[in-house]
BADRENDREN-617915 format. One line per 4 residues: number of its first residue (from 0); their letters; for each residue x, y, z of N, C-alpha, C. Coordinates in nm, 2 decimals. Example, Ala and Ser with C-alpha at 12.3 -4.5 7.8 and 13.67 -1.06 7.14 Angstrom:
residues 2
0	AS	1.32,-0.57,0.78,1.23,-0.45,0.78,1.32,-0.33,0.78  1.28,-0.22,0.71,1.37,-0.11,0.71,1.29,0.00,0.79
END
This chain:
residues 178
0	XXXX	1.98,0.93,2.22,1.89,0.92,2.11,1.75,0.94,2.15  1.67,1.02,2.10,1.58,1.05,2.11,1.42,0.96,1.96  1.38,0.87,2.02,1.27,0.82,1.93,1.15,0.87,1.95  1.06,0.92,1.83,0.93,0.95,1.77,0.83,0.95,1.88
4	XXXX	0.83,0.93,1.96,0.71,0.86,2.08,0.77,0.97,2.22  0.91,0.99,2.20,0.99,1.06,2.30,0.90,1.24,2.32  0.90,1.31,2.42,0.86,1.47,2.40,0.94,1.51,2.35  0.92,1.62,2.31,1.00,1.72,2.26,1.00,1.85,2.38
8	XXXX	0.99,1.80,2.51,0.92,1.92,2.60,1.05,2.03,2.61  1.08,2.15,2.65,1.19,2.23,2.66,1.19,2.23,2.82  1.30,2.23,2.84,1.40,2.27,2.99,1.29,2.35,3.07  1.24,2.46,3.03,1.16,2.58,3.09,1.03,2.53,3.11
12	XXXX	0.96,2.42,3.00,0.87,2.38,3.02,0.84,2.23,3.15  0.70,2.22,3.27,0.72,2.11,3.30,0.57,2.04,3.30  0.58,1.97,3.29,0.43,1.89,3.27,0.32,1.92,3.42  0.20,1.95,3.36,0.14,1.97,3.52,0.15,2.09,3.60
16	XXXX	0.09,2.12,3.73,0.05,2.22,3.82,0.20,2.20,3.92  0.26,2.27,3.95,0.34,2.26,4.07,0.27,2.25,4.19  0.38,2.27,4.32,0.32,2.25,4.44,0.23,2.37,4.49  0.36,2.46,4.45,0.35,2.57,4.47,0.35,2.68,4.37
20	XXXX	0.30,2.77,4.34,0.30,2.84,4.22,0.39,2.97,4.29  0.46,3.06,4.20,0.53,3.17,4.26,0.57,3.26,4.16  0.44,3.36,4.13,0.42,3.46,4.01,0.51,3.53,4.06  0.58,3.59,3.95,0.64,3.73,4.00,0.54,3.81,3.94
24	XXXX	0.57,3.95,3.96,0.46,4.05,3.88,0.48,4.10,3.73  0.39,4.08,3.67,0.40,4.10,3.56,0.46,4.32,3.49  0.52,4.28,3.40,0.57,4.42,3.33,0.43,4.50,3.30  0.45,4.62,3.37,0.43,4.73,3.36,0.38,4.77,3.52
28	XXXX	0.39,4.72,3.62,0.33,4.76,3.75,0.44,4.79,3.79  0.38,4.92,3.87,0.47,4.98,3.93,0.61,4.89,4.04  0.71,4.97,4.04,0.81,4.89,4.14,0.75,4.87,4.27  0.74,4.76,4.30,0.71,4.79,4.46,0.61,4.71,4.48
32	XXXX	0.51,4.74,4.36,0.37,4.66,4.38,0.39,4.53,4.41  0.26,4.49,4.49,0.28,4.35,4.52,0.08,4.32,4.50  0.10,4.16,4.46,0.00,4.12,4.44,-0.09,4.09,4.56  -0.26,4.07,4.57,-0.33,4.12,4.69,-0.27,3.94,4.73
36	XXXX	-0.24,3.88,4.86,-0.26,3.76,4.83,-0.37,3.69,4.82  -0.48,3.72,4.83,-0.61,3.66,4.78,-0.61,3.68,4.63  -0.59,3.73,4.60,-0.60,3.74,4.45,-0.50,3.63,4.36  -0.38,3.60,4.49,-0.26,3.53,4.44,-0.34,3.41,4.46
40	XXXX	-0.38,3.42,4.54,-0.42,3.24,4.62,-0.55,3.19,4.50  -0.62,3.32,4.48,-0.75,3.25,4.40,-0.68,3.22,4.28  -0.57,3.29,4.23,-0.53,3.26,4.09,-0.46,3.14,4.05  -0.36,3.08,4.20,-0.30,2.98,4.24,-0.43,2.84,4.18
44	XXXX	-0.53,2.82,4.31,-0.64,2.77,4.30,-0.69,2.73,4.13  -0.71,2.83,4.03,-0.75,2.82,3.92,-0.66,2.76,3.87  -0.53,2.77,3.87,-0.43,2.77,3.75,-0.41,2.58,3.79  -0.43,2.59,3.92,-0.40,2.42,3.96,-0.49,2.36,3.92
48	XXXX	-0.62,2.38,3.93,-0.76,2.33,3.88,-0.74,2.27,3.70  -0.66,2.37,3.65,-0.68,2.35,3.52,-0.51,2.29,3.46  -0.47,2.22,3.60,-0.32,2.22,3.56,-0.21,2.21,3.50  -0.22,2.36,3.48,-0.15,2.41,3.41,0.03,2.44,3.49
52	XXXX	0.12,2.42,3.41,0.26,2.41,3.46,0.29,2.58,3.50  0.38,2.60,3.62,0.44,2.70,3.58,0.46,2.85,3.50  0.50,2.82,3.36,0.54,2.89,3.31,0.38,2.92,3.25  0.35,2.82,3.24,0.21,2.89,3.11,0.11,2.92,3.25
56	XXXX	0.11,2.93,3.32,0.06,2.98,3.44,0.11,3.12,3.47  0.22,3.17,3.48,0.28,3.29,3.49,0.17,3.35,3.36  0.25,3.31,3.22,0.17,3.35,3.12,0.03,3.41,3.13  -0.05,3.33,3.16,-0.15,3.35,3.16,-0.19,3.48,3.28
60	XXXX	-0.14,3.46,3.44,-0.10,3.59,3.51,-0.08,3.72,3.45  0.01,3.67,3.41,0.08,3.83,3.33,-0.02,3.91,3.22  -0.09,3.83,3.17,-0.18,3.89,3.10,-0.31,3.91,3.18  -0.36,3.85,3.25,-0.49,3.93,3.34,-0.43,4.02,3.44
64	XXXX	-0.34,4.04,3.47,-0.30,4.13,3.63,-0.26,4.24,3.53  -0.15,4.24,3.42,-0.13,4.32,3.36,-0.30,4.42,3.33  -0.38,4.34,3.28,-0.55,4.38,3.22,-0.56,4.47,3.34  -0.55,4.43,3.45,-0.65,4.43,3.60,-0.57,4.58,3.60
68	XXXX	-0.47,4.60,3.62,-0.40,4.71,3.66,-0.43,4.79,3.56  -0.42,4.84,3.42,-0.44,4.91,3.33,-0.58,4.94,3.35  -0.66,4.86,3.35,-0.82,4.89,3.40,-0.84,4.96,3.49  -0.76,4.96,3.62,-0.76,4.97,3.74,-0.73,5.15,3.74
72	XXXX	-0.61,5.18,3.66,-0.57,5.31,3.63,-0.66,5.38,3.53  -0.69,5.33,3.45,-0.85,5.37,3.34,-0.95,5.45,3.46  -0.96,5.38,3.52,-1.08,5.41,3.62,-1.08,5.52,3.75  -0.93,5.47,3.74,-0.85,5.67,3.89,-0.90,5.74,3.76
76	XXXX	-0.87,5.77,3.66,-0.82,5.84,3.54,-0.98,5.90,3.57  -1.02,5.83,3.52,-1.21,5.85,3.54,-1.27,5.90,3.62  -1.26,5.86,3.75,-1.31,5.92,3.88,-1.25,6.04,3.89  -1.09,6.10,3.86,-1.03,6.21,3.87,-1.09,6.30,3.78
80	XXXX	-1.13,6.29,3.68,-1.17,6.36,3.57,-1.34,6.41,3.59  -1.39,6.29,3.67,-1.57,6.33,3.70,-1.54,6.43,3.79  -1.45,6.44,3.91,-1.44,6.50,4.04,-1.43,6.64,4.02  -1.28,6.66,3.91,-1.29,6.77,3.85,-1.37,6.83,3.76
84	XXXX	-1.47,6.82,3.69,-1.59,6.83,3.64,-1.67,6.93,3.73  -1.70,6.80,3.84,-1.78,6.87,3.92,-1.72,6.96,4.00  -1.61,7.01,4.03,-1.55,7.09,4.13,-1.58,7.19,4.04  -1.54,7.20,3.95,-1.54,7.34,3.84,-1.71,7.39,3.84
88	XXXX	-1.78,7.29,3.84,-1.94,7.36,3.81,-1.99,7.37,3.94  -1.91,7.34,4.09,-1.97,7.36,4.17,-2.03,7.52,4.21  -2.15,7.53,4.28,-2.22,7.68,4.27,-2.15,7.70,4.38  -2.06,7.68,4.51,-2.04,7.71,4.60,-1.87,7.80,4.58
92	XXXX	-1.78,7.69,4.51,-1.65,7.74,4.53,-1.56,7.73,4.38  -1.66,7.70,4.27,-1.61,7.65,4.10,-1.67,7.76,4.04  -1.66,7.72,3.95,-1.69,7.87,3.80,-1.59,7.95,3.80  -1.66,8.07,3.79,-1.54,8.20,3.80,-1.43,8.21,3.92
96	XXXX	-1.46,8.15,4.02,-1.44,8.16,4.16,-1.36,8.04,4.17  -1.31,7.96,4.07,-1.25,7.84,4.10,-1.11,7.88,4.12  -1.03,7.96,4.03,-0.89,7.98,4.08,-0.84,8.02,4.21  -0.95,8.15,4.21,-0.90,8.19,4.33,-0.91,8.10,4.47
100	XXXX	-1.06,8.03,4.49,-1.08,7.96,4.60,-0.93,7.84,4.59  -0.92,7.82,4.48,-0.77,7.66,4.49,-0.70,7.77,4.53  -0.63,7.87,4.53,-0.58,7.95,4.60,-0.57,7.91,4.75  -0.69,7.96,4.77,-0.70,7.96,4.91,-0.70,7.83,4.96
104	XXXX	-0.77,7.74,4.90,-0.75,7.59,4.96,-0.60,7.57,4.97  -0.53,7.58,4.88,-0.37,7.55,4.86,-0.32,7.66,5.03  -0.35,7.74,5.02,-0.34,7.86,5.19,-0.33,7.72,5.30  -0.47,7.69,5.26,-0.50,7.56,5.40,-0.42,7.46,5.41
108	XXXX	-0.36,7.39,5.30,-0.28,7.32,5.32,-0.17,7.30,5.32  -0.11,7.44,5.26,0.06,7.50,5.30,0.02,7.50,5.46  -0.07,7.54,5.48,-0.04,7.58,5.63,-0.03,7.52,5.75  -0.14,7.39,5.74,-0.18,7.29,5.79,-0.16,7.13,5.71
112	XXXX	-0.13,7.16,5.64,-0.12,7.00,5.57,0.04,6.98,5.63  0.04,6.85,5.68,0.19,6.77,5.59,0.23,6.74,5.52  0.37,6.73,5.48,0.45,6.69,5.30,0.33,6.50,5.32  0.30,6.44,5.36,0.21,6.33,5.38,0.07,6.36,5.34
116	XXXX	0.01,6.50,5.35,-0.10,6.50,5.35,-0.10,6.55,5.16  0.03,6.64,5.13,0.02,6.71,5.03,0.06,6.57,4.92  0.12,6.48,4.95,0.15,6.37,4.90,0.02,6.30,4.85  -0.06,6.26,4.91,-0.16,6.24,4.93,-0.28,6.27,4.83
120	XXXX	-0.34,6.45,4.85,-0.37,6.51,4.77,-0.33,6.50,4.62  -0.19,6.51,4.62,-0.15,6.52,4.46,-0.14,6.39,4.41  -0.15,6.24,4.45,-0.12,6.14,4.40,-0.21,6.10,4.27  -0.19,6.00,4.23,-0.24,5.96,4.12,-0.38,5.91,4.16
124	XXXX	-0.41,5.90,4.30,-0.56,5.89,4.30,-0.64,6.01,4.30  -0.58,6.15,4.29,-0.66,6.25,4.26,-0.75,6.29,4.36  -0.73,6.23,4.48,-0.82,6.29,4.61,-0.82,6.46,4.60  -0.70,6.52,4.60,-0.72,6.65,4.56,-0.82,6.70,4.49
128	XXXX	-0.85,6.63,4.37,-0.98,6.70,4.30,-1.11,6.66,4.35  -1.11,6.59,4.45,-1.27,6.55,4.52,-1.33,6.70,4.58  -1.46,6.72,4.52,-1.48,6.87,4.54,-1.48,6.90,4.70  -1.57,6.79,4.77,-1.58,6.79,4.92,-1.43,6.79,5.00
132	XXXX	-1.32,6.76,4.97,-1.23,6.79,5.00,-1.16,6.95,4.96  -1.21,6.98,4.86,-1.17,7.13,4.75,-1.27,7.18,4.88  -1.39,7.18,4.89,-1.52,7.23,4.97,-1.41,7.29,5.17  -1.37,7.16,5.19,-1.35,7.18,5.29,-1.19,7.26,5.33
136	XXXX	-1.08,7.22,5.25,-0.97,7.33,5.24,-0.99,7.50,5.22  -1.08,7.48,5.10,-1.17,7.64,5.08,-1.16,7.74,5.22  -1.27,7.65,5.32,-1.35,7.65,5.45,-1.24,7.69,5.55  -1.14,7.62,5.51,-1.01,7.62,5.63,-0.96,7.73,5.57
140	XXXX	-0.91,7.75,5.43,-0.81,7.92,5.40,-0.92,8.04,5.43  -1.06,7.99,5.38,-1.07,8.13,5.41,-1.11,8.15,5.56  -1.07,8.10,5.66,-1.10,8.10,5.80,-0.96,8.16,5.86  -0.87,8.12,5.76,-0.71,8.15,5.83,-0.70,8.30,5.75
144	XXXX	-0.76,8.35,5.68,-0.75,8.47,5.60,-0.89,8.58,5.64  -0.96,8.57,5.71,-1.04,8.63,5.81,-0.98,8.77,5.90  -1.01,8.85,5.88,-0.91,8.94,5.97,-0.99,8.92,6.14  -0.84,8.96,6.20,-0.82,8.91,6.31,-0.87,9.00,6.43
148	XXXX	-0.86,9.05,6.55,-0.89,9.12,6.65,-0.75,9.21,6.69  -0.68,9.32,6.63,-0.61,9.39,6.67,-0.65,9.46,6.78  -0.53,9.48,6.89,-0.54,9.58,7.02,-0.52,9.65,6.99  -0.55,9.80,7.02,-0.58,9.92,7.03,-0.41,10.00,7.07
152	XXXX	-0.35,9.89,7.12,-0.21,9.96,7.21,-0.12,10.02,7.09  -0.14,9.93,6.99,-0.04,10.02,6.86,0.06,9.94,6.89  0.10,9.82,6.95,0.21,9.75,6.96,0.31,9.75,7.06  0.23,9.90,7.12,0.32,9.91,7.27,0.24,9.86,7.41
156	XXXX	0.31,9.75,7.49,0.27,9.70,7.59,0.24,9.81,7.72  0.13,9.80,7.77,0.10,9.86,7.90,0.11,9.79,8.03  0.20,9.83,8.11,0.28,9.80,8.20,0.11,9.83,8.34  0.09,9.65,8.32,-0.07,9.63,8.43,-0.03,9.76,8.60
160	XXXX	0.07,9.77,8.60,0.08,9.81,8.76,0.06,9.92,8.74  0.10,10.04,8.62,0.09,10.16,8.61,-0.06,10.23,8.62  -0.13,10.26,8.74,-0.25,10.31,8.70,-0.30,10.42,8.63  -0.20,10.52,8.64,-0.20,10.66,8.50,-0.19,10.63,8.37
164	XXXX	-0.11,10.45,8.34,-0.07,10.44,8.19,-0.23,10.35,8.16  -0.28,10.28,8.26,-0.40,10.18,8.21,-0.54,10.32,8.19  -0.53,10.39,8.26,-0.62,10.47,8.26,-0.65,10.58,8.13  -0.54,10.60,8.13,-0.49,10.71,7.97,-0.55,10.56,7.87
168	XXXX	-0.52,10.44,7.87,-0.56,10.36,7.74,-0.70,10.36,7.72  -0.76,10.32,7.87,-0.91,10.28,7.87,-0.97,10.44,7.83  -0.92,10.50,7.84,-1.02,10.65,7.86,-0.90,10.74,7.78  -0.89,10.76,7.66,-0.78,10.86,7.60,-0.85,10.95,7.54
172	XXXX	-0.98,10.99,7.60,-1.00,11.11,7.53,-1.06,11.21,7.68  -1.02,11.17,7.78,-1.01,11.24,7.90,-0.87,11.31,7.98  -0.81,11.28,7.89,-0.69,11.30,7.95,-0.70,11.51,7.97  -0.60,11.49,8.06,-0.62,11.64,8.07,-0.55,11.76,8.00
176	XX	-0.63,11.85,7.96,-0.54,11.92,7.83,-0.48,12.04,7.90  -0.38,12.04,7.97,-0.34,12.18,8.04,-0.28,12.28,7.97
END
C-alpha cells in the first residue's frame, strides 16, 4: 500500500548524484566516438554539484554534447568552405588555372601520397582544400612533370671498354666517310 506522503519515484529514476556517473554518448555521434575525458570529468563535476541523479544527468549530456558536436561540424563545414574560397581566388594556382593545377596536385599525390595520406586529404576536415597544402602538392606535380635529361644513346648501351664505340658517341660527326 502506498500512502499520500509515499513517492511516486519510477525504477529508472534515483534520488541524488551517484558515485560515479557513466554517460554513454549521446545519438547522433559518430560510432566510435568517445568523449574527451576532461570534458567527461568537468561534466561529471557539474552534474554532482547540482545533484542531479543519473538519468536526468545523461539527459542533460545528451543535449549539450549532442549541441557541441553539431557546432563542432557547423564549423569544419565553415573552415572547408573559407579554404575553398580562397583556393579558387588564389593568383598563384586558382581562377582559370584551378582545374588543371588540382590536376596536377592530384599527380603528387597519386604518386607520393599514401591511401593514409589520401584519407586524410579527403576527410571531413577538408585539409585537402587548405590552399597552402593545394600550393604545395601543385609544387610537387609540377616538379614530377618537368621534362627530364635524356641520353643521347637512343636507348642503346655503349659498352665503356669499346674505344671505337665511346669515340663514334662522343664525336659522331667525325667519323670517317670512306
Amino acid at each position: 500500500q502506498q500512502t499520500d506522503d509515499q513517492s511516486t519515484e519510477t525504477p529508472s529514476e534515483s534520488k541524488g548524484a551517484p558515485e560515479v556517473y557513466k554517460f554513454k554518448n549521446p545519438e547522433g555521434l559518430p560510432e566510435g566516438s568517445e568523449i574527451d575525458s576532461q570534458v567527461h570529468d568537468a561534466y561529471s563535476e557539474a552534474a554532482r554539484e547540482l545533484d542531479l541523479p543519473q538519468d536526468k544527468a545523461q539527459g542533460m549530456f545528451d543535449k549539450v554534447m549532442g549541441t557541441l558536436h553539431k557546432r563542432g561540424l557547423e564549423e569544419q563545414e565553415r573552415q572547408s568552405n573559407e579554404w575553398i574560397a580562397k583556393a579558387k581566388a588564389d593568383s598563384e594556382f586558382g581562377g582559370d588555372k584551378l582545374e588543371e593545377n588540382l590536376g596536377i596536385a592530384k599527380k603528387a599525390v597519386n604518386e607520393f601520397g599514401s591511401e593514409g595520406l589520401r584519407d586524410l586529404l579527403e576527410s571531413r576536415m577538408g585539409l585537402g582544400n587548405h590552399p597552402e597544402v593545394i600550393r604545395f602538392m601543385v609544387k610537387v606535380g609540377q616538379a614530377l612533370s618537368e621534362d627530364r635529361f635524356v641520353g643521347s644513346n637512343q636507348g642503346q648501351a655503349v659498352d665503356p671498354n669499346d674505344d671505337v664505340a665511346q669515340a663514334a658517341k662522343l664525336y659522331p660527326s667525325s667519323r670517317n666517310s670512306s
